[in-house]
C-alpha positions in Angstrom: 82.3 93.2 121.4 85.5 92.2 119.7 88.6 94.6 120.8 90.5 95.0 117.8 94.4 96.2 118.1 95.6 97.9 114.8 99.4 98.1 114.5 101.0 100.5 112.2 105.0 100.4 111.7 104.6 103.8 110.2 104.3 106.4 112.8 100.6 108.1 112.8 100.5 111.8 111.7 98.9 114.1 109.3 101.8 113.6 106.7 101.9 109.9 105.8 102.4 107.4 103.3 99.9 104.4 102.1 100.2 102.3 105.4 99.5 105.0 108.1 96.3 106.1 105.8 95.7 102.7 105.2 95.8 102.1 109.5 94.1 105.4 110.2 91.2 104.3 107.5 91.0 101.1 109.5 90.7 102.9 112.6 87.9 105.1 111.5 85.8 102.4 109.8 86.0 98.9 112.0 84.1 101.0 115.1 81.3 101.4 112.4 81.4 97.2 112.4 81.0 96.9 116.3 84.8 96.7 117.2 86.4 98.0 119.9 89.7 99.6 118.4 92.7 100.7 119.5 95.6 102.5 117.2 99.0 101.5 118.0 101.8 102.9 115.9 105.8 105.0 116.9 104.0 108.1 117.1 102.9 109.9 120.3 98.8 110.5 120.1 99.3 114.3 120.1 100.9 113.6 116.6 97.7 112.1 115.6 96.2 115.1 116.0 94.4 116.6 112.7 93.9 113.3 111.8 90.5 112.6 113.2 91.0 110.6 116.1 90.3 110.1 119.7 93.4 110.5 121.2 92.3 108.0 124.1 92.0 105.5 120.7 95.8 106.0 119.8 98.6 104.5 121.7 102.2 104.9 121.3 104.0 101.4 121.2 107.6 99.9 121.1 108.6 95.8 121.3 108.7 96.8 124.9 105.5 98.0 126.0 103.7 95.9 123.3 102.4 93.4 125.6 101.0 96.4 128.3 98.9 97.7 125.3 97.9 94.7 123.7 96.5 93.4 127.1 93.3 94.0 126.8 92.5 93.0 123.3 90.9 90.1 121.5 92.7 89.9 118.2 95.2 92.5 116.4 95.8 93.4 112.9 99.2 94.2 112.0 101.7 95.5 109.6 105.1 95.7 109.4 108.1 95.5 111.8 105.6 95.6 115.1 104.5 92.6 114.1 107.4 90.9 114.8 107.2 92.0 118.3 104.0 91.5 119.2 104.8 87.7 117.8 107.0 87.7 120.7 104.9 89.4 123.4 101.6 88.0 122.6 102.1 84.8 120.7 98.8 83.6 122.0 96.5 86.7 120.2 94.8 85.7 117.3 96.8 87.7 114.2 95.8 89.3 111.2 98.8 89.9 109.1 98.5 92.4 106.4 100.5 92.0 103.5 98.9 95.1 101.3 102.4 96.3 101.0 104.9 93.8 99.5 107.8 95.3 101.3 110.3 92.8 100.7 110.0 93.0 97.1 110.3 96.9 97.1 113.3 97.3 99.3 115.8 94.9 96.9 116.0 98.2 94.7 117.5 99.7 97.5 120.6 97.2 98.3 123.1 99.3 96.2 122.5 102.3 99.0 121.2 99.4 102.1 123.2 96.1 101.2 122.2 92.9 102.4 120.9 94.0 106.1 117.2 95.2 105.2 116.4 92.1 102.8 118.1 89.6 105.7 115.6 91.7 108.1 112.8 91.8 105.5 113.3 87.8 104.5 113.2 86.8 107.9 110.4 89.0 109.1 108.1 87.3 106.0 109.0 83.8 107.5 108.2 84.6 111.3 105.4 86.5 110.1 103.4 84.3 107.1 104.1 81.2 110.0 103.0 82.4 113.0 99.8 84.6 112.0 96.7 83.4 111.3 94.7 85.5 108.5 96.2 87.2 105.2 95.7 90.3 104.1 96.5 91.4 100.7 95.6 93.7 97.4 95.1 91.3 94.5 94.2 88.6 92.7 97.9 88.6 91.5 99.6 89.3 95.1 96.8 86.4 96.4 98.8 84.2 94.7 102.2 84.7 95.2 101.5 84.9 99.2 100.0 81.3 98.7 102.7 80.1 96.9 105.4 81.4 100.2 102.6 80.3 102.2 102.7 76.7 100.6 106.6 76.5 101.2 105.9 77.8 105.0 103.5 74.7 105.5 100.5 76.5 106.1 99.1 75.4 103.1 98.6 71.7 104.1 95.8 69.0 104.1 94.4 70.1 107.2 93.8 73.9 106.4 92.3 72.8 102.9 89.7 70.6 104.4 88.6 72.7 106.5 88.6 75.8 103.9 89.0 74.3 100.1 89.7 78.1 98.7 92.0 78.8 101.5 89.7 82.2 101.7 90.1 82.0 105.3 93.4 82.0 105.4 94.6 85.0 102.6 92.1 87.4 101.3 91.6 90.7 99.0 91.3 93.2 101.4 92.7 96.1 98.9 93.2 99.9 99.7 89.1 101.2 99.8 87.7 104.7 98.8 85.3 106.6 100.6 81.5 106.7 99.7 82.0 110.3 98.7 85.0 112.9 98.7 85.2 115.7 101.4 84.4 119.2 99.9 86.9 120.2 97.7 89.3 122.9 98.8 91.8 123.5 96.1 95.6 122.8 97.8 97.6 124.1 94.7 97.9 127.8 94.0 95.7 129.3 90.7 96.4 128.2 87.4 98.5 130.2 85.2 96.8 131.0 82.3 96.4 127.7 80.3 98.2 126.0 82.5 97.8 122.3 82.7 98.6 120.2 85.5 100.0 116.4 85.4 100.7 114.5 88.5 103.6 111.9 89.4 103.2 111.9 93.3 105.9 110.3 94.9 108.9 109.0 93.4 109.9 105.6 94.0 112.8 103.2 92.9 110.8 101.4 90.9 108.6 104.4 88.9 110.3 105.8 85.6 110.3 109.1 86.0 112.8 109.2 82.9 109.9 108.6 80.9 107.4 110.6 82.5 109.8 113.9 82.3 111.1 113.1 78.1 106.8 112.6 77.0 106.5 116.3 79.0 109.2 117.6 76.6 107.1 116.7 73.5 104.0 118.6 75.3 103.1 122.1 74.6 105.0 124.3 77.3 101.7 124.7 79.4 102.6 121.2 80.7 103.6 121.3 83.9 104.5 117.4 86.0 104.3 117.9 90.1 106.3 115.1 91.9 105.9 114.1 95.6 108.9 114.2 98.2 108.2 111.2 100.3 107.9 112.1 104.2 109.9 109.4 105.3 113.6 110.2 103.7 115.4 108.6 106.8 113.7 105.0 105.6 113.2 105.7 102.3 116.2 106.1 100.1 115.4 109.1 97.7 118.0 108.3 95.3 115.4 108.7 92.2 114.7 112.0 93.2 118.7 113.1 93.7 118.5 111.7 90.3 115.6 113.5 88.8 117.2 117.0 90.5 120.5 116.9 88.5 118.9 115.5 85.2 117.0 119.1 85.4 119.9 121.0 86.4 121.2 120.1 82.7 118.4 120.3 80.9 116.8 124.7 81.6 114.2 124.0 79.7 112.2 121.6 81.7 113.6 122.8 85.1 110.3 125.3 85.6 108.0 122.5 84.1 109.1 120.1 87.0 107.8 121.2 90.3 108.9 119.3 93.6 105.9 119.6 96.5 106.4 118.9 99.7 104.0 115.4 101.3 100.8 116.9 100.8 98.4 115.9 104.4 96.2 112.9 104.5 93.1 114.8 105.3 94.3 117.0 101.8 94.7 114.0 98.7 92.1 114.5 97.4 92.0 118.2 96.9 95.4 118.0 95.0 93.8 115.2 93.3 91.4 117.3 91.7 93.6 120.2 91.1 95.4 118.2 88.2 94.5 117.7 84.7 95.7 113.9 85.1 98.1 111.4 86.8 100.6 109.9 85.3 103.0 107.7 87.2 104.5 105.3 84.6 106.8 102.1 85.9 109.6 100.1 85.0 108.9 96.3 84.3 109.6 94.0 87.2 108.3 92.1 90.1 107.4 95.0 92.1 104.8 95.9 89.6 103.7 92.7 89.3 102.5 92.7 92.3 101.6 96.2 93.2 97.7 97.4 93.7 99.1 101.7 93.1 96.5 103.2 95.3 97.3 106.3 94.0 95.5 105.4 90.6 92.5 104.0 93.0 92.2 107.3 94.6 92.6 109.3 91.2 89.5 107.1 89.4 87.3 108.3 92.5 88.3 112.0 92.5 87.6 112.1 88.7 91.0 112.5 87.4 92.1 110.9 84.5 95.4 108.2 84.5 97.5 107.4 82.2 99.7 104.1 83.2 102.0 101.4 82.1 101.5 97.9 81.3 102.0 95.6 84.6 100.7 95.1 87.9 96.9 94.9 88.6 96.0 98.5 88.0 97.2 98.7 84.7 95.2 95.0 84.3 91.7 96.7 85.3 92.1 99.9 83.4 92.7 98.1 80.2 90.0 95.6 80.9 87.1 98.9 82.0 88.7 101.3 79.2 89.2 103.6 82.4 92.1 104.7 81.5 95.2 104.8 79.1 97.7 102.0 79.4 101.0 102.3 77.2 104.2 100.0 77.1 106.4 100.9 79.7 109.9 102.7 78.6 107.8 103.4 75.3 108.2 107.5 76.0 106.2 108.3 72.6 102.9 106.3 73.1 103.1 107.9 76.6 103.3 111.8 75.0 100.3 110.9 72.9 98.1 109.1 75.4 99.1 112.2 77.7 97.7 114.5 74.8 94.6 112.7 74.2 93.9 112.9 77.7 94.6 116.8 77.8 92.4 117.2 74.6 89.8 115.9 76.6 86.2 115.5 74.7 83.7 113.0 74.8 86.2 109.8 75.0 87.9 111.4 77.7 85.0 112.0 79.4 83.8 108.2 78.8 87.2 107.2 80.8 86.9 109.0 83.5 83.0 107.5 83.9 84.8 104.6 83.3 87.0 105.0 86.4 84.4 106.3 88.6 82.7 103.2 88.0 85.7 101.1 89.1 86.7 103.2 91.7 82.9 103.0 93.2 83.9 99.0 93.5 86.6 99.2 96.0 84.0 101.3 98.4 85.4 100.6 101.9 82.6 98.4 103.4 83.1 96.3 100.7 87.3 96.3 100.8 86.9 95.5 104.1 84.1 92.2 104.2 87.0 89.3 104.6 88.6 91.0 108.0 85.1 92.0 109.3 84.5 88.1 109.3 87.6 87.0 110.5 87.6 90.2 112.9 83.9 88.7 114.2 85.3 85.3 114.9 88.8 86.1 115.7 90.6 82.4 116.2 94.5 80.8 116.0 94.5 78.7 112.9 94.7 74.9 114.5 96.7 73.7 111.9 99.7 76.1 111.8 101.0 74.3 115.4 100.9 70.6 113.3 102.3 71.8 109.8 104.0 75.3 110.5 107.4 74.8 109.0 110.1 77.9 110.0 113.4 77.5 108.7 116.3 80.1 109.6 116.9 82.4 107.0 120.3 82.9 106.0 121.9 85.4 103.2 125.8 85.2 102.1 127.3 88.3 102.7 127.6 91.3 100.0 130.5 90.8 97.3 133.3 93.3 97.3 131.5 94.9 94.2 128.2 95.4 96.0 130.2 97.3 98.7 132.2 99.5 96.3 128.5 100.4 94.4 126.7 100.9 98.1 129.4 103.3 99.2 129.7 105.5 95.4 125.5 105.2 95.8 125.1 106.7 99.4 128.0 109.4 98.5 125.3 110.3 95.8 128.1 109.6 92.9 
């Protein structure tokens, strides 16, 4: 039996973001496969509590007591800033890395309030990290491709890894966000409905969503409207600058301050239930690289809990709903297509109720057992890949420092001016 170590960077607990429900998933589904797992993350196991878990299944791990509770495992999958770590403590275990999450490319919308430090930390961690490990994990088709390409400039796309595997499927593989087989019970989360109420969902507000859009198509809805957006768990490593923003466009504009409605990180165990106790989720996004290559698992996890989406153009989500009709995909910034997509969704009928088959459908492709095929082979036949130690390459990363401009904008940006 293969003894698996899962390493979250984000600390286990029952209010998390993608990657500890993405690690927890993992933890409750690769036992299933015949693996001996262990969850290692910066939370204590009593904080895992709620979640599901055997406690003597969770360990609480730093870079120093990484190599004590990696000892007795086979291979690890990993995420994250742990990773680095256990690169250093166990350079001999066989590694998984798992690049669901593009972090890099999210955190450069935060170097107004962060500077330079967190993409120095970030560009550096991708290098250590995409040469030392020794099988990929990623979303897409589209995130597939630009991990090959960094790959390629790492050296670990040479003529000894493509002989041996010609699609380099052993080396970087789809191993997206997966749904369950079927929802938990609903128990509604939100209070009753006012009468003729209807409920829209952002969820959390990040950096790169445009919330500015979202908030100016609610205007141009009947009053009933109401849009919910998500404070993120994590503020201390997650700037919340777009909310800060969001609060003070509603202070000056009454008439859409009671149609916006801040809720607090709703549970794990709990997603889907506020999932189905909205009308529709909209989460529209501003054009650039981050969308490119993000999967938005919160649209996956809509399809499956029957709730209609509305979405902009970009990114791999938007990609599959336009190609499956599951959904309704406008220009981004384009703040009237978006009112009118979000009012044919609310007028529901029988092409409503065609999309939302529609997105069942899709959503019944990204079942877990299925997400999960490429690391259940890898995970069966855990091995280093020979040719990294002939053709790694790992150059030192170096960043100039920040212009006096960039340090005038991060100071007026963490003051909140």
């Amino acid at each position: 039996m293969t003894r698996v170590a899962l390493l979250s960077s984000e600390p286990i607990r029952p209010a998390m973001g993608g990657i500890g429900i993405r690690y927890l998933e993992l933890a409750r589904r690769l036992p299933a496969f015949g693996f001996d797992v262990v969850l290692l993350s910066p939370a204590a196991p009593e904080e895992s509590v709620g979640c599901g878990l055997d406690p003597a299944r969770v360990r609480q791990v730093n870079g120093e007591t990484l190599a004590r509770a990696t000892a007795d495992r086979d291979v690890a999958v990993g995420q994250g800033q742990l990773v680095n770590d256990l690169i250093g403590a166990r350079p001999e275990l066989p590694l998984a890395v798992d690049l669901y999450d593009p972090w890099l490319v999210e955190n450069l919308h935060y170097f107004d309030e962060l500077g330079l430090d967190p993409y120095r930390n970030d560009h550096a961690t991708w290098v250590l990290q995409l040469g030392h490990g020794d099988f990929f994990l990623c979303s897409s088709a589209e995130q597939r491709l630009f991990y090959l390409g960094f790959l390629a400039a790492l050296g670990r796309v040479n003529p000894q890894a493509v002989a041996a595997d010609p699609t380099l499927e052993r080396l970087v593989a789809e191993v997206p966000f997966g749904l369950p087989d079927e929802l938990p019970p609903h128990r509604p989360w939100l209070p009753a409905r006012r009468p003729g109420e209807r409920r829209l969902l952002f969820g959390g507000l990040y950096d790169w969503y445009d919330d500015v859009a979202a908030v100016d198509a609610l205007e141009r809805l009947e009053d009933d409207a109401r849009l919910y957006v998500i404070r993120n768990p994590n503020p201390e490593s997650t700037p919340q600058r777009r909310f800060r923003e969001l609060e003070r466009r509603l202070a000056a504009r009454p008439g859409l301050r009671e149609r916006v409605v801040a809720l607090d990180w709703v549970p794990a165990e709990r997603r889907f239930d506020l999932l189905r106790d909205v009308d529709l989720l909209v989460s529209p996004h501003r054009p650039g690289i981050e969308t490119d290559l993000a999967l938005r698992t919160r649209f996956l996890e809509a399809l499956a809990a029957g709730c209609l989406v509305v979405a902009s153009e970009g990114g791999t989500v938007a990609r599959l709903l336009a190609a499956r009709t599951a959904g309704w995909v406008v220009p981004p910034r384009d703040v009237a297509a978006l009112a009118a997509a979000l009012e044919a969704a609310l007028a529901g009928g029988p092409a409503a109720e065609a999309r939302r088959a529609a997105g069942l459908e899709l959503a019944r492709e990204y079942r877990w057992e299925r997400a999960l095929a490429p690391l259940v082979a890898f995970l069966e036949a855990p091995a280093i890949d020979p040719s990294k130690r002939r053709f790694a390459f790992r150059p030192e990363t170096r960043v100039p420092a920040a212009g006096l401009l960039a340090r005038v904008r991060r100071r007026l940006a963490r003051r909140g001016i």
